[in-house]
N, C-alpha and C positions, 0 to 999 in steps of 0.2 A: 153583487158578489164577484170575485176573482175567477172567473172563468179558467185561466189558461193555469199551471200547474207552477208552484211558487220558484221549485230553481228555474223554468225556462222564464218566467217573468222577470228574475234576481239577473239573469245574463244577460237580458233585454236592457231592462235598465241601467247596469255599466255600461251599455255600449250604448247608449242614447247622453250620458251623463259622464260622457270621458274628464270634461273642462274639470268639471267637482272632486272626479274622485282623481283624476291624475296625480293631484297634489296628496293625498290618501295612499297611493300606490307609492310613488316616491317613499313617502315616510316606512308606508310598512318595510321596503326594501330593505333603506338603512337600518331600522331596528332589527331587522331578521336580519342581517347582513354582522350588524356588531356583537348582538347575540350570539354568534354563529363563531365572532372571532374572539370574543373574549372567555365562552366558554370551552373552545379549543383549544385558547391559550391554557386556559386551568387546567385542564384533562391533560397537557402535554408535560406542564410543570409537577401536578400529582405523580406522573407514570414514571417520570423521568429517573432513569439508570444509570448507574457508570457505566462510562463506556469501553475501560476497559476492567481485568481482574489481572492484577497481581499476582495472584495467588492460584492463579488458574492451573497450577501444578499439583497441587496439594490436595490434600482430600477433608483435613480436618486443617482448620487453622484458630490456635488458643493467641486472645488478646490480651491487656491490659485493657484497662476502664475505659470505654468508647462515652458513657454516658452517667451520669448520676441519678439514681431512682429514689422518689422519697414517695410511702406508702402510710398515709392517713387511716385512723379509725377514728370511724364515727357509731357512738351510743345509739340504739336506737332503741324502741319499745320494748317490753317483756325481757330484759336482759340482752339482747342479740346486736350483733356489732355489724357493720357493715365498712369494708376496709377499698382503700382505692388507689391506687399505685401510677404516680406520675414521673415521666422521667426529663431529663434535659440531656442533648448531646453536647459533651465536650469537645473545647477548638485544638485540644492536645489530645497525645495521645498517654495512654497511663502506661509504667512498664512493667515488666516481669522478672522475677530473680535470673537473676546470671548463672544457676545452676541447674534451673529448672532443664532448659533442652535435654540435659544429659540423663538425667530423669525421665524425661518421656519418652526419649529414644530407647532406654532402657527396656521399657515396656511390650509386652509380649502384642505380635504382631505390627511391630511400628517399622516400618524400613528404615524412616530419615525421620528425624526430626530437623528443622532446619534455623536455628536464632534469623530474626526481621529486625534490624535496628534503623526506624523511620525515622531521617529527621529532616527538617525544610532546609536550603541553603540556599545564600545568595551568589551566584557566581558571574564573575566581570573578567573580561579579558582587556586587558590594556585601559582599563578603567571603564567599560564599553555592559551596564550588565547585560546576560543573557539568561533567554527563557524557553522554553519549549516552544511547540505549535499551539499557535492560539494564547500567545502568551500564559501560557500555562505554568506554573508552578516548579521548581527544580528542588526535586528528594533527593537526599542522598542516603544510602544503603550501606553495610558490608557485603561485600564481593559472595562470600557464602548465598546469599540471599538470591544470586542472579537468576538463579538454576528456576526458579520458584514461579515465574512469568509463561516460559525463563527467555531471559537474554543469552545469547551464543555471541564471542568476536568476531567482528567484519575485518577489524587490522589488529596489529600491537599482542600485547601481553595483559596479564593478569595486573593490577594495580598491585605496586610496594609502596613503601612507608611516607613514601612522599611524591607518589604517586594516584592518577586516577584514571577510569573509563565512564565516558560517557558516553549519553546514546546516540542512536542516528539525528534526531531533531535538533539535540543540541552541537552539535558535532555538522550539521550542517548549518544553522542558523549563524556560529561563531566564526565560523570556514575554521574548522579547528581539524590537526590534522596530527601525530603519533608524533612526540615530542616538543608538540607548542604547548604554556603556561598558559594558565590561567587559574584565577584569583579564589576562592572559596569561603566566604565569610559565615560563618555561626557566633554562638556568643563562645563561644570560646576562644575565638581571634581571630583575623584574617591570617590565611592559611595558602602559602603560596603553591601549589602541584604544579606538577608536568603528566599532560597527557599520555598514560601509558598504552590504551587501547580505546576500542571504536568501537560500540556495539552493532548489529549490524540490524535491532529491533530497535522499536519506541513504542511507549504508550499513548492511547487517549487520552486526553485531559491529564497526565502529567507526566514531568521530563525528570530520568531519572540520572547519578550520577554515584559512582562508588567505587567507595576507598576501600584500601585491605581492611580485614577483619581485624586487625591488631592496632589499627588507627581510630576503628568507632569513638571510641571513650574517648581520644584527646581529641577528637575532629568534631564530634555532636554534641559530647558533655552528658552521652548518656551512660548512667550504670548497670542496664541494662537490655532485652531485647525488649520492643515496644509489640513482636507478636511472632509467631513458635507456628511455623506451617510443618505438619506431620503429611507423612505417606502412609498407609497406613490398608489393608484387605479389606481391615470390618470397621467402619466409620464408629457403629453405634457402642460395638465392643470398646473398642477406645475409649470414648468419651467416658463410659459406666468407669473402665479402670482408672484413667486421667483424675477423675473427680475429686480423689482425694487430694492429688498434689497439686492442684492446680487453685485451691482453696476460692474457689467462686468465681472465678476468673471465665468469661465469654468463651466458648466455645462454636466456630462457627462450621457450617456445614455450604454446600449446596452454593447456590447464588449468591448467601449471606455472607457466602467467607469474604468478599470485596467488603464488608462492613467492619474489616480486621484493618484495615489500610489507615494510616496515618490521617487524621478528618481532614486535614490542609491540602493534603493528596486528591479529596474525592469534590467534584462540583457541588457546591453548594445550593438548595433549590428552596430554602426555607425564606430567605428574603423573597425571590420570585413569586411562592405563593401568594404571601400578602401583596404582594404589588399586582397580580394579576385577579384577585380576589377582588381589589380596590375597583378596577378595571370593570369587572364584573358588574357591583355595584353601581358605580358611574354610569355604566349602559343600561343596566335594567331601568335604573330610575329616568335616565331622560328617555328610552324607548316607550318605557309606562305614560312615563310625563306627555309625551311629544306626541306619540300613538293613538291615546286618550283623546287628546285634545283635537289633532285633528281630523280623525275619524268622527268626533261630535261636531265640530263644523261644518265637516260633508253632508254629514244626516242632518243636521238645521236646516240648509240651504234648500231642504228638498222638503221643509215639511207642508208647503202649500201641496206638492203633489201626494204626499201623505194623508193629509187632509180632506182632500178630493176624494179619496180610495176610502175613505175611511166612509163619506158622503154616501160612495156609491153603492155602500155594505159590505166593504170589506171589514175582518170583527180584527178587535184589539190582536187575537194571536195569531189571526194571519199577518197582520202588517209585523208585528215581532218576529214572527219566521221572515217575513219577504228580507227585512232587514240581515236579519244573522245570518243568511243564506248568502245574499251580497257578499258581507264581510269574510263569511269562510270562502267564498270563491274569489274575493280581492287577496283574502292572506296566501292560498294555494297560489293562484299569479306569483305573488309578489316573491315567493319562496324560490321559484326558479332561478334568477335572476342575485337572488340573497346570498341563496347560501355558496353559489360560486365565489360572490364577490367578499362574503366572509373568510373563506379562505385566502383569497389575496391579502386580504387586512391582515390579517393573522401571520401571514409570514412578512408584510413589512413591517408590523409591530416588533415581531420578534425577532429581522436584521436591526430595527433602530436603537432595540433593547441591549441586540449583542455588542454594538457597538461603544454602548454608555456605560456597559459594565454592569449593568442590572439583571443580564441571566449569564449563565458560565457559556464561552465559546462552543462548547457540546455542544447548548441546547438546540434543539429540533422539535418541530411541530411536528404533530401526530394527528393523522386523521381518525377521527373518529364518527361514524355511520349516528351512533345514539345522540352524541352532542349536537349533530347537525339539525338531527330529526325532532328533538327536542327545543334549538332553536328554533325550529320550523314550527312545531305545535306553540310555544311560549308566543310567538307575533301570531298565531291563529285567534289562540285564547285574546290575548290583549285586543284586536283588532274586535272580534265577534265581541267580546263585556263593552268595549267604547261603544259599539253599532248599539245595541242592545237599550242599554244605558241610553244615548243618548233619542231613541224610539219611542222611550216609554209615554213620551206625553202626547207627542201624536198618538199612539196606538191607546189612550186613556179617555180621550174625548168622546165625548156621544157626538153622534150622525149628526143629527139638529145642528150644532154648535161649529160642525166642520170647517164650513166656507167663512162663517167668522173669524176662525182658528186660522185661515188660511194667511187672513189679510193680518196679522198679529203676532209677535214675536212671543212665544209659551213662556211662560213667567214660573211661577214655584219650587219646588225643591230646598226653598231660604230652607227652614228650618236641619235639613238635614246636609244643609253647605257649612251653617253655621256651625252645627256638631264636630265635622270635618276641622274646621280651622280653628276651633277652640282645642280639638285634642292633639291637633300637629302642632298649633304653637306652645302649649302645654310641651308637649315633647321634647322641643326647644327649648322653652327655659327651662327643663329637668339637666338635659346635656350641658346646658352653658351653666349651670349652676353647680350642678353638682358630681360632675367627670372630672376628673383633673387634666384640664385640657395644655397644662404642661409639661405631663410626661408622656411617653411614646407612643399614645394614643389622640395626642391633642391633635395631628393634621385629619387623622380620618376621624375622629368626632365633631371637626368644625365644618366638614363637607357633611356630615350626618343632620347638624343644627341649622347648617343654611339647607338643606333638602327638604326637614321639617319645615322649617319657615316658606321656604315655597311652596310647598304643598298647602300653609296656610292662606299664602297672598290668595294661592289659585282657587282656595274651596271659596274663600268670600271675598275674591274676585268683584262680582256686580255691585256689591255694597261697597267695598272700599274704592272703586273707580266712579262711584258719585259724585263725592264732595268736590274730587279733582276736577272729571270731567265738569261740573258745573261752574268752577272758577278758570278751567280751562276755557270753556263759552263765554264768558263776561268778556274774558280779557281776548277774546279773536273776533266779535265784536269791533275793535278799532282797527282791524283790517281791510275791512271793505265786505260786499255779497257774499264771494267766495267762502274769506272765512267766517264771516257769521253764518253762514248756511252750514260751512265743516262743523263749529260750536256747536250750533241748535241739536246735528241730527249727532253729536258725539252725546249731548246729553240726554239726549232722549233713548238711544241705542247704547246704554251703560253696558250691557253686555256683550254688543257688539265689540266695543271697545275694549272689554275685557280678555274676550278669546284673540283679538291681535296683541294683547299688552304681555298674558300670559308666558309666552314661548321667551319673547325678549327678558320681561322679569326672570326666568329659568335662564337665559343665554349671560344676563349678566351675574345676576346672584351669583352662579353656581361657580362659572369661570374666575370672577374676580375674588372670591372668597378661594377657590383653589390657590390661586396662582400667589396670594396675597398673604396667605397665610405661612406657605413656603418662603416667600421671601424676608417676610417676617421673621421667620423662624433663623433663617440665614443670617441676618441683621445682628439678633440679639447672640448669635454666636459668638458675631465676627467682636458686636461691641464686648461681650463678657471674654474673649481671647485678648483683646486690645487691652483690656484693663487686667488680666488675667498677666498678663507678659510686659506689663510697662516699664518696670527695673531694668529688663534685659536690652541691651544695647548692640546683643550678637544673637542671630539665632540660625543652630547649623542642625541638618538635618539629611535625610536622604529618604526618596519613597522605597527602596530596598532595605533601608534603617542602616543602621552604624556598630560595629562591634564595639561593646563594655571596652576594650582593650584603644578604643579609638575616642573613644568619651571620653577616659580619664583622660588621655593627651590632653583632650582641646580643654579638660577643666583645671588643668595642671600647668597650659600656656603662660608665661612669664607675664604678666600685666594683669590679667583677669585676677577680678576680685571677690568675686562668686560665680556660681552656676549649679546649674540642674538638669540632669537629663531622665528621660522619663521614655519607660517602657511598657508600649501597648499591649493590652491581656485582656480575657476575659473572666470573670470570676463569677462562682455560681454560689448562691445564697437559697436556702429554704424558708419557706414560708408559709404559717397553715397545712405545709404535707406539700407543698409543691415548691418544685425547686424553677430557681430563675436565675435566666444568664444575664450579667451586666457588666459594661466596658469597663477595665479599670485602666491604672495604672502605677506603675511599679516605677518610686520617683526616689531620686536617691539629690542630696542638695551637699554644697562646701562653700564653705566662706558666707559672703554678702548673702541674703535674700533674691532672689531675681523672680521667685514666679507668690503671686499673691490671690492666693482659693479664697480669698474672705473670710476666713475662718471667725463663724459667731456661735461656735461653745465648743473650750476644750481648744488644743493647742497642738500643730502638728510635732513640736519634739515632745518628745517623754519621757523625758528627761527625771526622773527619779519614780517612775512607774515601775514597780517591777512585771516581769511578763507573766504574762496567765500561763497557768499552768499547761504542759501539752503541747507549750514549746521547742521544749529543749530536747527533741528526737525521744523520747519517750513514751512515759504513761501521760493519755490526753483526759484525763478525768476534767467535767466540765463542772464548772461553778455551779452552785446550786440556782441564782438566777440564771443560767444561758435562758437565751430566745431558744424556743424549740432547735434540739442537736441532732445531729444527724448522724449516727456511725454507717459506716459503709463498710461496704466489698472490698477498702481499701485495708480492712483492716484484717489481721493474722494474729495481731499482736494486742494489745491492752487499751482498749477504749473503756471506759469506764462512764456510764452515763449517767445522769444526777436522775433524780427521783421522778422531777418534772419533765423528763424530756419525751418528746414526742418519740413517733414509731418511728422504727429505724428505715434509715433510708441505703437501702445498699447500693454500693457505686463505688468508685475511688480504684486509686492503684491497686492493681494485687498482691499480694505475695510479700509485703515490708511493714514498714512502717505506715501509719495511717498519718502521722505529725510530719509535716514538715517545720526542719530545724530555721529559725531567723537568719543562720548563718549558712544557711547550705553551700553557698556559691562565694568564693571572694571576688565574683568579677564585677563588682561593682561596691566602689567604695561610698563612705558618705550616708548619710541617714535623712528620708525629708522628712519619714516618718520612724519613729525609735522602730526599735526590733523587736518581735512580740506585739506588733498597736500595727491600728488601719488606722484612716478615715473612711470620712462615709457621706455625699453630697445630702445637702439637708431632704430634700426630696425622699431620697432612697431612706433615711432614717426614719422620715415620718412614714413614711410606708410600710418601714418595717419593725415599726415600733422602738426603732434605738434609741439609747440616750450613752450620753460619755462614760468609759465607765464598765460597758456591756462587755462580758468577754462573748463572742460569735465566733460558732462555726462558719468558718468558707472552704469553698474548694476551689483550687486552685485548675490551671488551665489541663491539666495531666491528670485528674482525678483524685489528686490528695489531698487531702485533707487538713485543714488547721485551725486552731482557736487562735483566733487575734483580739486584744483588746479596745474597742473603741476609744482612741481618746480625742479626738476631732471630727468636728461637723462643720463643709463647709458649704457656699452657695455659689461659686464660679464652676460649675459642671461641666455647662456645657462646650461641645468642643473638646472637652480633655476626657470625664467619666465621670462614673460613679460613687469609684470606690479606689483610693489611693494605699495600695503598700508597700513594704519595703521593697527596694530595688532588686537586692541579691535574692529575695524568695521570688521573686518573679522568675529575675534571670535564671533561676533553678528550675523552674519548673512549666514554664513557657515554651512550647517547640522552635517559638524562635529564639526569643529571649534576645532580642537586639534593640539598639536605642533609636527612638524615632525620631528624636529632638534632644539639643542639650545648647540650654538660655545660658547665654554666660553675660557678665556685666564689666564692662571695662572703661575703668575714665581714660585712657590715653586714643584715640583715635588712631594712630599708629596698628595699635594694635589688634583695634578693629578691621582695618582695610586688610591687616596680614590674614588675619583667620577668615575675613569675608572672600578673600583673594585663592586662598588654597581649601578651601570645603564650600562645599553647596549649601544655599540657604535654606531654611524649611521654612513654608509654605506655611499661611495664615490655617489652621486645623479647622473642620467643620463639626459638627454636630455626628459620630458615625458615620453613618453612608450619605449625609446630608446632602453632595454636589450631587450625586448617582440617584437619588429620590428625589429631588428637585427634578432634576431631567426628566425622569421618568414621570411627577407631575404633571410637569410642563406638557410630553406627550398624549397623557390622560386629556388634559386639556384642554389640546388642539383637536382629540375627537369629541372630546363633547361640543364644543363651539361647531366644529363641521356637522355634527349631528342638528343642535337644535337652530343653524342660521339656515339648513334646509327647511325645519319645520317653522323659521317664522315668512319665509317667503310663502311657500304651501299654505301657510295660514292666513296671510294676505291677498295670494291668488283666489283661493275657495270662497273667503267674504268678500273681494271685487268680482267673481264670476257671478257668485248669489245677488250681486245688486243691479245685475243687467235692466232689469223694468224700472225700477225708480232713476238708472242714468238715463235711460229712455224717456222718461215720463218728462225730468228737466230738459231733457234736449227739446222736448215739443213745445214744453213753455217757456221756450224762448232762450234759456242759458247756451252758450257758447261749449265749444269743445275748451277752448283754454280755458274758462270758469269752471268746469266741472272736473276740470283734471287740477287743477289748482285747488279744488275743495277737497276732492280728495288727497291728495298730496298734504293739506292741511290737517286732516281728519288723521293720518298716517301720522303727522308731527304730536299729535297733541298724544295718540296712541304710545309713541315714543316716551313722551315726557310723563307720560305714566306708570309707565314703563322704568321708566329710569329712578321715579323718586321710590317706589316700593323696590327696586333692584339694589339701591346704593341705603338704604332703609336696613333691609335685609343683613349688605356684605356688612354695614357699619355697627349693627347688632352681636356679629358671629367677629369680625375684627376685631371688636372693643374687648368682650370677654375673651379671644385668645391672645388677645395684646398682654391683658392685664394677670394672664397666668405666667405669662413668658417672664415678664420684667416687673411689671407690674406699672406699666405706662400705658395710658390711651394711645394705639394707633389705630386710627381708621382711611385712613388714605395710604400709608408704609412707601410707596412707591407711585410718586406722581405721578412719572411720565406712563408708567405704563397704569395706572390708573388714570389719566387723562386717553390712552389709547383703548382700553376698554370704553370707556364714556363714545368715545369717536366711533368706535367699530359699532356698537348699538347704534348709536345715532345716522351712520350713514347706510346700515343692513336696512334701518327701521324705516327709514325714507325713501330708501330707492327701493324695497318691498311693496312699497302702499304706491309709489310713482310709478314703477313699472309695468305693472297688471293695469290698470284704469288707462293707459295710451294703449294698450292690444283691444280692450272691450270699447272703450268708446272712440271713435275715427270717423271723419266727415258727418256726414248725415245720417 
């Protein structure tokens, strides 16, 4: 029996068995370390505020549409319905009647009411643009609105008609100084001022600039205020009287009122989450993966002394306590040490992030006391279920059987390995079959499919490293002692071989399937942009974008024979009761053809279509087939819904018209798609059940609303969008509403080098945020590869420390130190090349189905070289792992 009391036995033991668990402690570090940084990443992105309020003057501030809400019912038993309301935020802001302020000001108890007219501009000085701190974003306002922050002058005067004040960030970033020019572009034209005044404030996270109140309309192109801040004694009195005139329209109070601000205005954190979610994911799996595995190495190495104990009378749940007790005393160690070092991870994550453009310059890490402590328990649990887990068969055996047990590596558990890897690969072929791994889930579902797969290789691991291991034996064999001795004892020790195979099988899978799949993803961009743009022989563009009034110039150039410029947006669709935001673009074409979507049903003119009804600034009565319709909070006026239409969905502008007219905007001539008609990327159709034909509700990036009729479906998406309409409805109702690109095609070469000569070229387009997510991959990455090439060394160290006696027993009969460092070494190689054929097994499984969604092409290698540098990086981790440990343990005599 166990005499002395199990924690002092458990503190005994680490400290007699440093070699063992050192590589154990390592691992827990890092997993409680990444734990620590990826969940602090999340809790900072969740928490995450503006960091300033505009509106920080005000007491009540009434919006325009911030967000589109669509509210499903569902039937449920005994007559009783169950209803559920989801919404989307819009990347515009919605606006408000032009008469409203004077109306609320009206209103008993209101001081001020103040008109907000938000709108984004590009401003350049001597051709040079400029942007705020932290490259922030530049608003521009009416002068009324300053009071509101408020902004006071540092120099100069109030802005006139052709005149502006900007703030201190811009004003110092520009060296602009009371009387110098500079440049102001919106879609309503570039727009030359002169600095009239200086503010002597700035914002966080965004630079503000503003024209007189009597230049809004011709400077933004707005007809309205985009949000109405009141002053106001009794907040709640207000809102109750407000209510009526304000016809649904957001009301904000408190903290919320920063939720009134132009969305272009405010740091974006919804991309972040997913990417730090992703982050999450990636670490828990390989801390599980890596933790697991070699905590159960630790505890095998020691099962002869387990064994013995068991001899002496120690019973099955002491050695289970002795065990768990270790591990909860390795995890508490390892936590000290962790969670400091998670917080350094965490803020270099989150300077490499702020650099690549994948969280707003605001962002800031937040300490948080519960995430840490919860990393902390999260590596306790993992570490104490591996101990546990990997105990159970010493602590099973009868006394009798012990000293047997001791000399014998525990065999069993097949049947419930096999259960494992049949319902993980199960897993995997459900995802690769039947996800569609080529829309905006395919990168994190092909990391999900190769995670199942490895969890497969790992559960039946010992059986699938047989067949190898024993053709790996035949053929080392014609090496000489060395390696026939490495052969023999690989095939005999199939499981040994497996716990060094595992971690590498996890170090490539997972990395090469990440990194391979983005670039894949990139490829089929760059090839569907390449053939998407092959007509165009000019492509002119700017990352600031180009004014409508600067498009038509370059598509009006003497020589060009066609062209097309296209205007980036987002547009929100419902679906089922839930609304979704999807890229488009607002594409307006003249003359020749220059850009070719593939169009395979349905034609992008439309040419003798007439338009759906709910067009023409009107009544929007929908067709009796519409796809579920949505009316909104946009509407005041006459929406009229067909019989079938789903629950209504409120959102949209307030206060007007709910229809946006085809013609809203002349600032963009030319048609790519008739007026009244979308297209729609085949993808998104079948998604949403479209066909040619359909009239659909969409809303637009400002929250109105419109019925367009489908009459094209095409399949060059990527890189460009989803959803193609007219030019002048964008440019109306888009906050920026500028040209990103405009393809022109000219046979005279002259006339090429002139327009190549005097505008900037655009830039091959990616996929969305494709270059900024690739990055951020890429960094994912580089910690999981750091995470699991610690745990394949640790797991090479631990099974060369466990084999101290048997290198012992060959040194006495007679083998040399170079022979047994060469066996092992060999033993290491063959581990490797096990390694590598279920690794490349594995990526070529999760490549081939996301190759064949993407394009519908086999790729399984995408990127040689760095598919040949993954191959090398396993290859040279896996051998100088297995080489390095075996010259520390065995030396001279």
């Amino acid at each position: 029996m166990i005499s002395s009391p199990i924690p002092r036995l458990a503190a005994g033991t680490l400290g007699r068995h440093k070699g063992v668990y050192a590589g154990t402690f390592v691992a827990a570090i890092l997993a409680i370390a990444l734990l620590a940084a990826g969940g602090t990443l999340l809790f900072s992105v969740l928490t995450a505020k503006p960091t300033a309020n505009r509106f920080a003057a005000a007491d009540v501030v009434v919006s325009g549409a911030r967000a589109v809400e669509a509210t499903s019912v569902k039937q449920k038993k005994k007559g009783k319905t169950k209803s559920k309301t989801k919404s989307e935020r819009l990347t515009g802001a919605g606006t408000l009647p032009a008469d409203l302020a004077g109306k609320l000001a009206a209103l008993p108890g209101v001081d001020a009411a103040v008109p907000d007219a938000a709108f984004p501009v590009r401003v350049t000085v001597d051709g040079r643009p400029v942007l705020g701190a932290d490259d922030a974003p530049v608003i521009g306002h009416g002068w009324a609105s300053a009071t509101l922050a408020p902004f006071t002058l540092r120099d100069g005067a109030a802005p006139g008609r052709d005149s502006v004040v900007v703030d201190a960030d811009v004003a110092g970033r520009a060296a602009l100084a009371v009387g110098d020019e500079l440049t102001v572009t919106t879609k309503t034209g570039d727009h030359r001022l002169t600095v009239a005044g200086i503010a002597a404030e700035h914002l966080a996270g965004q630079a503000a600039l503003f024209v007189s109140d009597g230049a809004v309309e011709a400077v933004s192109g707005l007809t309205g205020p985009t949000a109405i801040a009141v002053r106001t004694r009794d907040a709640a009195a207000f809102e109750a009287a407000a209510a009526p005139l304000v016809a649904g329209a957001p009301m904000w109070t408190g903290v919320d009122r920063v939720r009134a601000d132009l969305p272009g205005a405010l740091p974006d954190y919804i991309g972040p989450i997913s990417v730090f979610g992703i982050l999450i994911g990636v670490t828990a799996f390989a801390a599980v993966f890596v933790l697991v595995g070699t905590v159960a190495l630790a505890v095998r190495q020691r099962l002869r002394e387990l064994a013995l104990l068991r001899a002496v009378g120690a019973t099955p749940g002491q050695l289970r306590r002795l065990v768990g007790v270790e591990a909860v005393l390795l995890a508490v160690l390892s936590a000290v040490p962790g969670l400091p070092l998670g917080m350094l991870i965490a803020h270099l994550i989150a300077g490499r992030f702020r650099d690549l453009g994948v969280v707003p310059p605001q962002f800031v890490v937040v300490l948080s006391p519960i995430v840490l402590l919860l990393a902390a328990f999260a590596g306790l649990v993992l570490t104490f279920v591996a101990a546990r887990l990997a105990a159970r068969r010493a602590a099973r055996i009868a006394p009798a059987q012990a000293l047997t047990e001791a000399a014998l590596a525990p065999a069993g558990g097949g049947v419930l390995r096999t259960v494992i890897a049949v319902l993980t690969a199960g897993g995997a072929v459900a995802v690769l079959g039947f996800v569609p791994l080529g829309g905006n889930l395919g990168l994190g579902m092909s990391f999900v499919a190769s995670a199942l797969l490895v969890c497969a290789v790992a559960a039946g691991a010992p059986l699938l490293v047989r067949p190898l291991t024993a053709i790996a034996g035949r053929l080392a064999r014609l090496g000489g002692a060395s390696a026939w001795l490495a052969g023999t004892n690989s095939r005999a020790q199939a499981r040994r071989v497996a716990a060094v195979a595992v971690p590498l099988v996890l170090l490539f899978g997972i990395t090469a399937t990440m990194l391979l799949t983005g670039k894949l993803s990139e490829n089929v961009v760059a090839k569907e942009s390449a053939a998407r743009n092959a007509a165009a022989t000019v492509r002119v563009g700017d990352p600031g974008g180009l004014s409508p009034a600067a498009a038509r110039e370059l598509a009006a150039t003497p020589g060009v024979s066609g062209a097309a410029m296209t205007i980036p947006t987002r547009v929100i669709a419902v679906s089922g009761g839930k609304p979704e935001d999807y890229p488009a673009q607002g594409l307006a074409t003249t003359g020749k053809p220059v850009l070719d979507l593939a169009v395979r049903s349905g034609a992008l003119s439309a040419e003798g279509t007439a338009p759906p009804a709910g067009t023409q600034g009107g009544n929007d009565t929908a067709a009796p087939n519409d796809p579920p319709t949505v009316p909104g909070g946009a509407q005041d006026g006459n929406d009229t819904a067909a019989p079938n239409d789903s629950p209504a969905v409120p959102g949209g502008a307030q206060g007007g018209k709910d229809t946006a007219a085809p013609n809203d905007s002349p600032a963009v001539p030319g048609a790519g798609v008739g007026d009244g008609t979308f297209a729609a990327s085949g993808s998104l159709a079948t998604a949403q059940d479209w066909a040619v034909g359909d009239d659909v509700k969409l809303w637009l990036a400002d929250g109105t609303a419109t019925t367009l009729r489908l009459t094209a479906i095409y399949e060059r998406a990527r890189g460009f969008g989803d959803l193609v309409l007219p030019a002048a409805l964008v440019a109306a109702h888009d906050p920026r509403g500028l040209v990103s690109a405009v393809y022109l095609h000219t046979d005279d070469p002259a006339v090429a080098n002139k327009i190549r000569a005097g505008w900037p070229a655009a830039t091959t387009p990616k996929a969305g945020d494709a270059s900024t997510q690739q990055a951020a991959w890429e960094l994912l990455v580089a910690i999981a590869l750091v995470f699991t090439a610690v745990a394949v060394v640790n797991t090479f160290a631990i099974a060369t420390v466990g084999r101290r006696t048997e290198y012992a027993t060959l040194r006495l009969t007679g083998a040399t130190v170079a022979q047994v460092r060469r066996m092992a070494t060999i033993e290491a190689g063959i581990a490797v090349a096990v390694a590598l054929f279920w690794g490349v097994l594995v990526t070529s499984i999760v490549l081939g189905a996301f190759g064949l969604a993407q394009d519908g092409g086999l790729h399984l290698i995408v990127d040689p070289l760095r598919y040949a540098a993954l191959v090398g990086t396993v290859v040279v981790l896996g051998v100088l792992a297995g080489a390095v440990p075996i010259r520390a343990v065995v030396r001279g005599r």
